[in-house]
N, C-alpha and C positions, 0 to 999 in steps of 0.2 A: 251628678248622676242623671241620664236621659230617664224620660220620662218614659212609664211602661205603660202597654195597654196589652190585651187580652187576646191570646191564642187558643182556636179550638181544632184538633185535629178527630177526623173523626171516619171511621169506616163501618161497613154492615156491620160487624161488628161489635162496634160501639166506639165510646170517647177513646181515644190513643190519648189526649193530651190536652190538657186545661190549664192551662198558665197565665200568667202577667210579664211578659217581655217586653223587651226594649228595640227590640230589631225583629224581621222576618225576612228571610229569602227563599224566594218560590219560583221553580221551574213553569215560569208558565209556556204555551204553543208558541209566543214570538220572544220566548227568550225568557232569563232571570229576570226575577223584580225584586226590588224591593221596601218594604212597607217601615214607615215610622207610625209614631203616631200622628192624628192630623192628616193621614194619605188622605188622599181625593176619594171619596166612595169609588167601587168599581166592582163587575162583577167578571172574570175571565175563567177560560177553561187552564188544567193544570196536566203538564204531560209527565208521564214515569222521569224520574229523574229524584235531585237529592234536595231537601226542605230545609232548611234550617234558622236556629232562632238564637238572636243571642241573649243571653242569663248569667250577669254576675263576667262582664269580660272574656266570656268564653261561647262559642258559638257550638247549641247541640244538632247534631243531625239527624234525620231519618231518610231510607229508602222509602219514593212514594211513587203509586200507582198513579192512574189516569184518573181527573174530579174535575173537579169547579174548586174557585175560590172566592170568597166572597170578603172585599174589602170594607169595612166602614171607618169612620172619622177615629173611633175606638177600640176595635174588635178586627180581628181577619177571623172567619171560618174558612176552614180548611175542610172537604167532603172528598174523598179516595176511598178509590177499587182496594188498595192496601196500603200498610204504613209498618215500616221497621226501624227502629232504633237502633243508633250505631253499634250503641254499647248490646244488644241483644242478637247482632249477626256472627255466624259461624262463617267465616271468611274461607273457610276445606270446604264448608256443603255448600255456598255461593259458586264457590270454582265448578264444582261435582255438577250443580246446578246449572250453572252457564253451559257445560259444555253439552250436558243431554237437548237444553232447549234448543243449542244451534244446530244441532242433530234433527230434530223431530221440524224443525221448519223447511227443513233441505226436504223433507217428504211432504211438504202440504202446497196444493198448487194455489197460487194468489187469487188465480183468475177465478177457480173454480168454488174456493170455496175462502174468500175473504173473512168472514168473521174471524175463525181459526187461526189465517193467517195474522190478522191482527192481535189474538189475544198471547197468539205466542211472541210477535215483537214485543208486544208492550211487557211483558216477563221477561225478556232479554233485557230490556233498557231496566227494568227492576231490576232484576239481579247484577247487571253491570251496576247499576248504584250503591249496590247492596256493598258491592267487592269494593268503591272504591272509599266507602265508610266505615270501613269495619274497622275497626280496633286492632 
């Protein structure tokens, strides 16, 4: 059996997830990682995209927002805009969801008003996540 260390997922809203795992894979900005125990400390940003850990031979998922992620020898924290569970997505209101958001971007100009335009990609790449973990 691999040896487990400690997962913390966590948003404004508080802890999503407090575990002892044996694996992590994280969407970071240059790509997936992923963490054993023993990784190299590290600290990197994390882009919308799908998180997962494995527990017990089985890998679980979440849809996750834009954070950091913070590696240690024994511990990953995990810090996101948001965080969903495979098993808690409605994969009709994902769809329902994707298609308004690509709607509402085709009305925002990039140039003029970026933040928006970015809060609305990063919702896209969520809910594309979202859609392709659901249950």
């Amino acid at each position: 059996m691999a040896q487990k260390f400690k997962v913390e997922l966590v948003t404004p809203k508080g802890v999503v997830l407090d575990k002892e795992v044996e694996e992590v894979i994280a969407p970071g900005i240059m790509g997936e990682f992923g963490v054993l125990i023993g990784h190299t400390p590290m600290l990197t940003f994390i882009k919308p995209g799908v998180l997962s850990y494995l527990e017990n031979d089985r890998f679980v998922k979440y849809a996750v927002g834009a954070g950091f992620c913070e590696v240690l020898k024994d511990a990953v924290n995990v810090l996101v805009v948001e965080a969903h569970p495979a098993d808690e997505i409605d994969k009709n209101q994902a769809n329902e969801d994707l298609v308004r958001l690509e709607k509402e971007i085709l009305e925002v100009n990039a140039v003029e008003n970026p933040t928006e335009y970015g809060r609305i990609s990063d919702s896209i790449k969520v809910t594309r996540a979202k859609i392709s973990i659901a249950n």
